[in-house]
C-alpha positions as a Markdown table, in Angstrom:
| # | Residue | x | y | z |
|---|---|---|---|---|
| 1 | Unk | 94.8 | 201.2 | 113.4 |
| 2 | Unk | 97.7 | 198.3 | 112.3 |
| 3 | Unk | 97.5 | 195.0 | 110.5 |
| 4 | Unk | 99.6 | 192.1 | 111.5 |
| 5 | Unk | 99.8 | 189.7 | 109.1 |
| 6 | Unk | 99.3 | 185.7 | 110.2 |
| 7 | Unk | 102.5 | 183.9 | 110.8 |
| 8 | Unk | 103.3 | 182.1 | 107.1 |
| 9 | Unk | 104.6 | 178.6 | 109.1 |
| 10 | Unk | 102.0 | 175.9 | 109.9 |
| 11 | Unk | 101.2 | 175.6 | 113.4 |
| 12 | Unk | 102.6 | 172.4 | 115.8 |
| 13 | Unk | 105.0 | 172.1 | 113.2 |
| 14 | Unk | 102.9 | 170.2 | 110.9 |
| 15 | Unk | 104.8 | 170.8 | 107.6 |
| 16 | Unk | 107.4 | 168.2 | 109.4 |
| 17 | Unk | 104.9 | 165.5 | 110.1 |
| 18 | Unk | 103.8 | 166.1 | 106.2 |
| 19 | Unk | 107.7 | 166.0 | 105.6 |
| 20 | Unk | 107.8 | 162.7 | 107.8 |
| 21 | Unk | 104.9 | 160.9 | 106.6 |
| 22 | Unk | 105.6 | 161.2 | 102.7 |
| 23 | Unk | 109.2 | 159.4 | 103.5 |
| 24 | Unk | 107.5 | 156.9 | 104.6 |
| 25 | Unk | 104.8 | 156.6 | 102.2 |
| 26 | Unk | 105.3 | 158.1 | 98.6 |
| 27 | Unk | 101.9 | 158.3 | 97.8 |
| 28 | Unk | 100.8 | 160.7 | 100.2 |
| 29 | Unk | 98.6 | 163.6 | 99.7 |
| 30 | Unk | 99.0 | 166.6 | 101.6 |
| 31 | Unk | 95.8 | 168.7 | 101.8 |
| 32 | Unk | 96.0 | 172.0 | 103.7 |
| 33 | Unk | 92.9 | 173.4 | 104.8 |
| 34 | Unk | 95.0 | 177.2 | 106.1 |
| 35 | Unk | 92.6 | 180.2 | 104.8 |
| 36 | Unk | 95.5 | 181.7 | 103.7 |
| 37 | Unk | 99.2 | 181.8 | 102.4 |
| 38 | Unk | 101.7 | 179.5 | 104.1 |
| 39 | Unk | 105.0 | 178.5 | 103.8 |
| 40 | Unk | 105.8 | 175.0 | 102.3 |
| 41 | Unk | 109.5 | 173.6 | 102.5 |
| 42 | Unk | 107.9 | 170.5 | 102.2 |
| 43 | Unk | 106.2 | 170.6 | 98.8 |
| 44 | Unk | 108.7 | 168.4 | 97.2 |
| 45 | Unk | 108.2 | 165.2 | 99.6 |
| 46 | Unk | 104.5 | 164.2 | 99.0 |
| 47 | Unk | 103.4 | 162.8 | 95.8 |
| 48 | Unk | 100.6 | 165.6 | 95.7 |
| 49 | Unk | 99.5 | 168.9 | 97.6 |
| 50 | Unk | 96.2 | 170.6 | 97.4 |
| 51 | Unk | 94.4 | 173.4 | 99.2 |
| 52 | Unk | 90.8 | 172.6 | 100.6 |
């Protein structure tokens, strides 16, 4: 029996809407609700990040 991992990248490419959103406003809050890891290029852009 295998294990494949879950993909590390948000689906629907959601870590550029976060990306897209904090430009516009700087106090946004990105709050990722994932069950696991994920990747986050992004982290920088929002004025906070936190996992539900």
């Amino acid at each position: 029996m295998s294990f494949q991992a879950p993909p590390l990248l948000m689906p629907d490419d959601q870590g550029a809407v976060i990306s897209a959103v904090a430009v516009t406003d700087p106090k946004t809050v990105g709050v990722l609700e994932t069950g696991g890891p994920v990747v986050t290029p992004w982290i920088d852009k929002p004025a906070a990040a936190l996992e539900a």
